[in-house]
C-alpha positions in Angstrom: 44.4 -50.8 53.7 46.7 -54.0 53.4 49.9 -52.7 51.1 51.1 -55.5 48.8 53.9 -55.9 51.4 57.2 -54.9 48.7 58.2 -52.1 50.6 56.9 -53.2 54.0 58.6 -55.4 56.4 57.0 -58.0 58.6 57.9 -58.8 62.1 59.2 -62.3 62.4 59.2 -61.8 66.2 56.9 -64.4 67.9 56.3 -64.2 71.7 54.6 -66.7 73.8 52.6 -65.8 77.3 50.3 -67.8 79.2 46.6 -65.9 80.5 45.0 -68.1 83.3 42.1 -68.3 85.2 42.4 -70.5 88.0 44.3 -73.6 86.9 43.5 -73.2 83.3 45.2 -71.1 81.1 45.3 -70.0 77.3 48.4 -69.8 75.4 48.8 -66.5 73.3 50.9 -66.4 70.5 51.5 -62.9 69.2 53.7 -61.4 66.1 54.7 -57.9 65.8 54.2 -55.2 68.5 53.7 -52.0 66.8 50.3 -50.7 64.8 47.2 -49.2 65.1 44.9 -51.6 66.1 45.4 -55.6 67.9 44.1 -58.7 66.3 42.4 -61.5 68.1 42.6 -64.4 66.4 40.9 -68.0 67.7 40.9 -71.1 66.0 38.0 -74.0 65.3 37.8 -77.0 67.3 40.9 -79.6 68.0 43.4 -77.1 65.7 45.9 -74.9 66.9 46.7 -71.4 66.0 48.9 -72.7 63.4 45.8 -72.9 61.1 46.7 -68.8 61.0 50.7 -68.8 60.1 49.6 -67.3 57.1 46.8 -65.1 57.9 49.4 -63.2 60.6 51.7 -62.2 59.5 49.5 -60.2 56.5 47.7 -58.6 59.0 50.5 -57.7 61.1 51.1 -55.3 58.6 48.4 -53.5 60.9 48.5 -54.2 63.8 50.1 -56.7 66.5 48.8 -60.0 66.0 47.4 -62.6 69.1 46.7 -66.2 68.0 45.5 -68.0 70.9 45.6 -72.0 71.7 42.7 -73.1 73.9 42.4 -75.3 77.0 42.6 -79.0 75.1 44.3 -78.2 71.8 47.8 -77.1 70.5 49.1 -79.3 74.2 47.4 -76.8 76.0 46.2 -78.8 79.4 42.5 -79.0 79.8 40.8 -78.6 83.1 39.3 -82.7 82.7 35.6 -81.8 82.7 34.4 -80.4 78.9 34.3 -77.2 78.5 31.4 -74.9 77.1 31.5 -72.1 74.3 30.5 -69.7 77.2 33.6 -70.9 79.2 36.0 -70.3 76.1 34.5 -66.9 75.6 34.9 -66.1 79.3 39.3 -66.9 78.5 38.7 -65.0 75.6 37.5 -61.8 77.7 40.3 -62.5 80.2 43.0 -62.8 77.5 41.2 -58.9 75.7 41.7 -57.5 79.7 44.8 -59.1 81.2 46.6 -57.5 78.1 44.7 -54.3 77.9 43.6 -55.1 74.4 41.0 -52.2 74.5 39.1 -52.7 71.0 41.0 -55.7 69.1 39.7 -57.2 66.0 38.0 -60.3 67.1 38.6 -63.2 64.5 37.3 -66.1 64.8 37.2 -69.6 62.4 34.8 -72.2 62.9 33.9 -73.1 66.2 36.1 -69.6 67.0 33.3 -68.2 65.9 30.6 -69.3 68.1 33.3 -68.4 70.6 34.0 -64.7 69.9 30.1 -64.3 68.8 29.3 -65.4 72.0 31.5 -62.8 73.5 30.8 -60.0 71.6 27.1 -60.6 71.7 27.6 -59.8 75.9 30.3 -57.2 75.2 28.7 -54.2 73.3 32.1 -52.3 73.6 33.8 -54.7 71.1 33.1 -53.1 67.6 34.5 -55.3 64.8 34.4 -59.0 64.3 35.3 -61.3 61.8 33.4 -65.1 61.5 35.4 -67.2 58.9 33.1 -70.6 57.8 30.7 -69.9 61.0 29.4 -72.7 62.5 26.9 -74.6 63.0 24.4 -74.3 60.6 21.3 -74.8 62.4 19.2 -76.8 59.5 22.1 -79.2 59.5 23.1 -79.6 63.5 23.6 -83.2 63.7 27.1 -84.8 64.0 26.5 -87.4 61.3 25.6 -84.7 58.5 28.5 -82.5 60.2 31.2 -85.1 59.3 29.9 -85.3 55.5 30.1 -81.4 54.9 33.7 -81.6 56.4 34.8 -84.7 54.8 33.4 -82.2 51.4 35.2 -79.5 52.6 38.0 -81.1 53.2 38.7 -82.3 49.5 39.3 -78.4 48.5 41.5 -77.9 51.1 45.5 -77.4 50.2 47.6 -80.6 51.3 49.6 -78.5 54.2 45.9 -77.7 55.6 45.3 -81.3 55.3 48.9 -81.9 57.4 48.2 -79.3 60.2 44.4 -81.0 60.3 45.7 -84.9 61.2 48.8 -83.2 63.6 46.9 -80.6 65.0 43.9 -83.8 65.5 46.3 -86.2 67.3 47.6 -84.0 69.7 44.0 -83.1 70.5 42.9 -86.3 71.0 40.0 -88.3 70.5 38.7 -88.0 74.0 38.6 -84.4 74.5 37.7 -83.6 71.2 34.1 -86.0 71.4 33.6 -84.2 74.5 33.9 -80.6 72.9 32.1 -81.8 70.4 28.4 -82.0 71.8 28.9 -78.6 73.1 30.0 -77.1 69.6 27.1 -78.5 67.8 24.5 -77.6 70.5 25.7 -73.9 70.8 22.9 -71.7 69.3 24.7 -69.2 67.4 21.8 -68.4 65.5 20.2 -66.7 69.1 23.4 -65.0 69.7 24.3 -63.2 66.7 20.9 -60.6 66.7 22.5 -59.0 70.2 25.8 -58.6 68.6 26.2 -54.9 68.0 29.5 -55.6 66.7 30.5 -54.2 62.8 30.7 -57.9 61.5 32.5 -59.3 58.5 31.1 -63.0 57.5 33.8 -65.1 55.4 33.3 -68.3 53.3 35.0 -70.5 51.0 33.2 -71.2 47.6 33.6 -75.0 48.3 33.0 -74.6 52.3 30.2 -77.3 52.7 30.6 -76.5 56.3 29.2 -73.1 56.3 27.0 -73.2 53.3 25.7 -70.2 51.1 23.0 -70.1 52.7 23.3 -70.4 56.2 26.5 -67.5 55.6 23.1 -65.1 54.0 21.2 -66.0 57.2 23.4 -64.8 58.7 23.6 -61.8 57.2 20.3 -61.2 58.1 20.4 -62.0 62.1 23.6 -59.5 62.3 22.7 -56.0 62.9 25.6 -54.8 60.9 27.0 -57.3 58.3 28.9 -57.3 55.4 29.1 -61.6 53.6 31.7 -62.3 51.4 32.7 -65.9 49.5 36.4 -65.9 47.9 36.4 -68.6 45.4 38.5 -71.8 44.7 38.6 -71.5 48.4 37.2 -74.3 51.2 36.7 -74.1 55.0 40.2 -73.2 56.2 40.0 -70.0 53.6 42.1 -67.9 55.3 45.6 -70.1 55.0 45.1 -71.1 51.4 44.1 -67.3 50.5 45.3 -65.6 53.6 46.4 -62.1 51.9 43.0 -61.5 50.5 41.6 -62.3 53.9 43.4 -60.1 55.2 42.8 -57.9 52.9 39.1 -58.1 53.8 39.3 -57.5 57.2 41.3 -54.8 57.5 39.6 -52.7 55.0 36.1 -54.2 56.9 38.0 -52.2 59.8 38.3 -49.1 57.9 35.0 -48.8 56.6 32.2 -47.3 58.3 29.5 -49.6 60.3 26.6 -50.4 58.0 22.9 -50.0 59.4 20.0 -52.0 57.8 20.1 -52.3 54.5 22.0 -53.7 51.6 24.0 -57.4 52.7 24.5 -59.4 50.2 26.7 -62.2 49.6 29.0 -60.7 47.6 32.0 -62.4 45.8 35.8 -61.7 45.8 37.0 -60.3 42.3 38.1 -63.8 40.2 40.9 -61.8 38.9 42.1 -61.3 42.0 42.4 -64.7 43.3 45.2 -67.6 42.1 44.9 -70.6 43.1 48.0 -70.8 45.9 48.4 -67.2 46.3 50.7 -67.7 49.3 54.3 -67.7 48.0 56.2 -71.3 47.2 58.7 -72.1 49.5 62.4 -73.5 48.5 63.9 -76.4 49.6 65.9 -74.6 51.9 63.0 -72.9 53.2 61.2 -75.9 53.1 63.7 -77.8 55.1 64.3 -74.7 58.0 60.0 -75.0 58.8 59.9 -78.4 58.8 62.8 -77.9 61.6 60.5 -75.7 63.3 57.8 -77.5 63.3 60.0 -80.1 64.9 61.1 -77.4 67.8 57.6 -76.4 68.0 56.4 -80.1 68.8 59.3 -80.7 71.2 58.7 -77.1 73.3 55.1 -78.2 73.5 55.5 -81.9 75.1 58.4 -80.5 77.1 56.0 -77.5 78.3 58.8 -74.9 77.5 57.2 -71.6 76.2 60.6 -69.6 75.2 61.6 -72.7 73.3 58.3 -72.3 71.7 58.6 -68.9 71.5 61.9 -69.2 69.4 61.0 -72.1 67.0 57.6 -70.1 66.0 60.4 -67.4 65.2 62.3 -69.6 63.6 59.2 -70.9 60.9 57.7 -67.0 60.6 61.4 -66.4 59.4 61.0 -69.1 57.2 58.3 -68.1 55.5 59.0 -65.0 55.5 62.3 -65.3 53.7 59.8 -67.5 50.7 57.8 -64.1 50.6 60.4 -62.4 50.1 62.2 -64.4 47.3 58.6 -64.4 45.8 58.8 -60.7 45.8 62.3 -60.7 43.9 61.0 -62.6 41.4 58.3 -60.8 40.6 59.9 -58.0 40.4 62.7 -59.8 37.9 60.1 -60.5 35.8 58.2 -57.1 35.5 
């Protein structure tokens, strides 16, 4: 289970490696090195694997950590033509062999999640996977209606989700991302998920108009193991705003046995445990040293230099991993 972290270091140690196939390739960033079990972490459409800083490093506590960029986003080159779910997925399986992954913990977050469903559903050897605000809902699957749920979304989300959304956007591009685009809302996901025989944890915001409570119950019902869960307060990018119970989540959905038919409910995160913000507050100083990162980061990407990206990713997980820490202190000052 995920320890409350106030006698348990994280790594701040971020490496960055390139898996190709052919003259594409995905960037993987990864934290930590030691733990039972890998995670696998891919982002939604047009973001990077930033939209997990927070998520990480939690669940690094576990295991080593691999957030990948795809082919078109984060500055990572794209091979011209659009590229379909099934071609992601194919990286995806590349990335899991080239670094002898065995079994990781397949997360994925919005259009992630058609990506590692689509995988799983042809790999019965993977046996845990995690969809954050799954997408698309099939009695909505038009880009018009798509926009509006996101736009509705969007007004829950924390302003430094809103921040990583424009930057993350305009790197991206408008030109790749309206070719992607067609191909995320025309995936059927709804078809994949009954031959995934992956243990599957299903995760939504209570204000995710994106994946709504219904689709997330349907689901339910088309996985043949499922467990649904909705943390309130929280919107479609759920896991940065409320990354440690996330985390929490899916590591003890890792623990727990693999459910047959039979009881999956939505069920709801306990309201006592949630606060609005739960991730720590940083100082100015803090503040100031990820901003400088963030900075690097943007600088290593244009200049196509992966051990200066390497080190400025250090450089912000150290950042905000000095806030935890402080946040820590404090608490335990005032206990």
């Amino acid at each position: 289970m995920v320890r409350d972290g106030k006698d348990e270091a994280r790594s701040t140690d971020v490496t960055v490696r390139r898996v190709r196939s052919g003259s594409t390739f995905v960037r993987v960033n990864t934290i930590g090195a030691s733990g039972t079990r890998p995670f696998l972490l891919v982002p939604g459409i047009g973001v990077s694997s930033d939209y997990f800083e927070r998520l990480a490093p939690n669940l690094n506590r576990f295991g080593p950590v691999h957030a990948v960029d795809l082919p078109g986003f984060a500055g990572v080159p794209h091979p011209g033509r659009a590229m379909t779910i099934r071609q992601y997925a194919d990286l995806l399986g590349r990335v899991i062999d080239e670094l002898e992954l065995g079994d990781p913990i397949i997360v994925g977050h919005s259009m992630g999640t058609q990506v590692v469903t689509d995988l799983a559903a042809r790999r019965p050897g993977l046996s845990t996977l995690v969809l954050i605000g799954p997408v698309v809902n099939p009695a909505e699957r038009r880009v018009l209606t798509q926009a509006v749920r996101f736009l509705q979304a969007s007004w829950f989300e924390p302003g430094r989700v809103k921040a990583l959304a424009i930057g993350a956007y305009l790197v991206c591009g408008v030109r790749w991302f309206s070719r992607i685009l067609p191909n995320m809302m025309r995936f059927p996901i709804e078809q994949a998920l009954p031959h995934v025989r992956a243990h599957t944890l299903v995760i939504r915001g209570e204000h995710d108009a994106v994946a709504p409570r219904d689709w997330v119950e349907r689901i339910g019902e088309l996985l043949p193991s499922a467990r649904l869960w909705e943390i309130p307060g929280a919107a479609h990018s759920v896991m940065h705003a409320h990354a440690p119970e996330v985390a929490r989540l899916c590591v003890e959905h890792a623990e727990q046995p693999v459910l047959g038919d039979g009881d999956v409910r939505l069920r709801h995160y306990p309201d006592e445990d949630i606060e609005e913000g739960t991730a720590p507050k940083p100082s100015f100083s803090d503040t100031v040293r990820a901003m400088r990162a963030r900075l690097r980061e943007s600088i290593a990407v244009a200049q196509d230099d992966d051990a200066a990206l390497a080190a400025a990713k250090t450089e912000h997980a150290e950042a905000m991993q000095s806030a935890h820490e402080r946040a820590v202190r404090e608490q335990d000052d005032s206990e």
